[in-house]
N, C-alpha and C positions, 0 to 999 in steps of 0.2 A: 524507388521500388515500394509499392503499398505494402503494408502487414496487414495478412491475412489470419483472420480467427475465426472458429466454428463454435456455435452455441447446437448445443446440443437442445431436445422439444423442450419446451418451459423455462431455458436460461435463461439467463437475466445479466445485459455488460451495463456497467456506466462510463458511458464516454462523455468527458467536458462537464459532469454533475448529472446527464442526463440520463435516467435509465430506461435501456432497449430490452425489450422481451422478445422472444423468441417463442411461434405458437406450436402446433404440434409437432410438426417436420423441421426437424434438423435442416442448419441452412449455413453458410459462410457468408463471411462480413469482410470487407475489404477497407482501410482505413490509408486514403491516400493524402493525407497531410497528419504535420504533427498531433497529439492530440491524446492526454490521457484519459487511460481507462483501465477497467479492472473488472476481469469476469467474474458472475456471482461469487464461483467456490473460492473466490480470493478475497471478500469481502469481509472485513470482522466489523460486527457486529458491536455494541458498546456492551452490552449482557456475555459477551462473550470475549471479553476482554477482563479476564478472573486472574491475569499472572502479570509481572512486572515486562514479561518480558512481551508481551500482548496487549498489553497497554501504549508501549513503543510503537507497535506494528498501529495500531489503530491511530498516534497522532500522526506518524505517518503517512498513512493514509490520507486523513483530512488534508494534512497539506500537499496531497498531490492530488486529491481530488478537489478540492476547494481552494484556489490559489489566491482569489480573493482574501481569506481568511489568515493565510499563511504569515504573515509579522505575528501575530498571539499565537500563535501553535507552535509555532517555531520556538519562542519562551516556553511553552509549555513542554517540548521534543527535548531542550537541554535540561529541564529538573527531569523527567522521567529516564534519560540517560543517565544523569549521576543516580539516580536510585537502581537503574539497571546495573550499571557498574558497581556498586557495592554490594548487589544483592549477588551477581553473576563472574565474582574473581577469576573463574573459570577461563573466563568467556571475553576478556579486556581488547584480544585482538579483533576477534568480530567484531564485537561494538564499536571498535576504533576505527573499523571498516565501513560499519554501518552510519556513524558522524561524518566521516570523508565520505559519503557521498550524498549523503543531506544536506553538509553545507556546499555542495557541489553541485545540487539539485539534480542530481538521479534518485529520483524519489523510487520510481520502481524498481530499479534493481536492490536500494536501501530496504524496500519490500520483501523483496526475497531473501535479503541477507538478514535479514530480522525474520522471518519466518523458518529458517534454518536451528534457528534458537531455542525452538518449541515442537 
C-alpha cells in the first residue's frame, strides 16, 4: 500500500536527500516503495539545533537522511545521547526508547520520539 502525503503551496519533502517543492496549489504525493523522507516542518535545521535535546533530533536526522554518511553519525548519535542522558534524568526512558530504535534503524519513528522531548 503506498504512503500518501500532501504538501501544502510552497512545501518542501526530502525524499532519498532530494528536495521536492511544491508550487502554489496544494497537491498529494504518493510514495510507493520504500524510501525516506521528511516534510519541511520536520526538518531541523543546524542554527536551530540550540538544546541537547535538538541536537539528538538533527543527528538523527542525518542518519536517516543521508545513509551514506551513517557509520560517523552514528559515533556522533551515541556521545550526544550520553550528554542527553545526563543533561535529561527526567527523561532516561524515552531516550532509552529512542536508542532502541536507532540501533534498530527506525530512524523515523526515533524522529518522533526525540521530538516529543522538546
Amino acid at each position: 500500500m503506498p504512503l500518501k502525503f500532501t504538501l501544502r503551496p510552497g512545501e518542501k519533502v526530502i525524499v532519498n536527500g532530494a528536495v521536492i517543492g511544491r508550487g502554489e496549489e496544494p497537491g498529494s504525493f504518493y510514495l510507493f516503495n520504500k524510501a525516506n523522507f521528511l516534510r519541511g516542518r520536520e526538518v531541523m535545521k543546524d542554527s536551530s539545533a540550540d538544546t541537547v535535546e535538538k541536537k539528538l533530533y538533527l543527528i538523527i536526522q542525518l542518519i536517516y537522511l543521508f545513509p551514506e554518511n551513517a557509520p560517523e553519525n552514528l559515533v556522533k548519535f551515541e556521545a550526544i545521547l550520553a550528554e542527553t542522558m545526563r543533561h535529561r534524568t527526567d527523561a532516561l526512558e524515552a531516550l532509552t526508547e529512542v536508542a532502541r530504535l536507532v540501533h534498530g534503524g527506525d530512524y523515523y519513528r526515533a524522529l518522533k520520539a526525540t521530538a516529543k522531548l522538546f
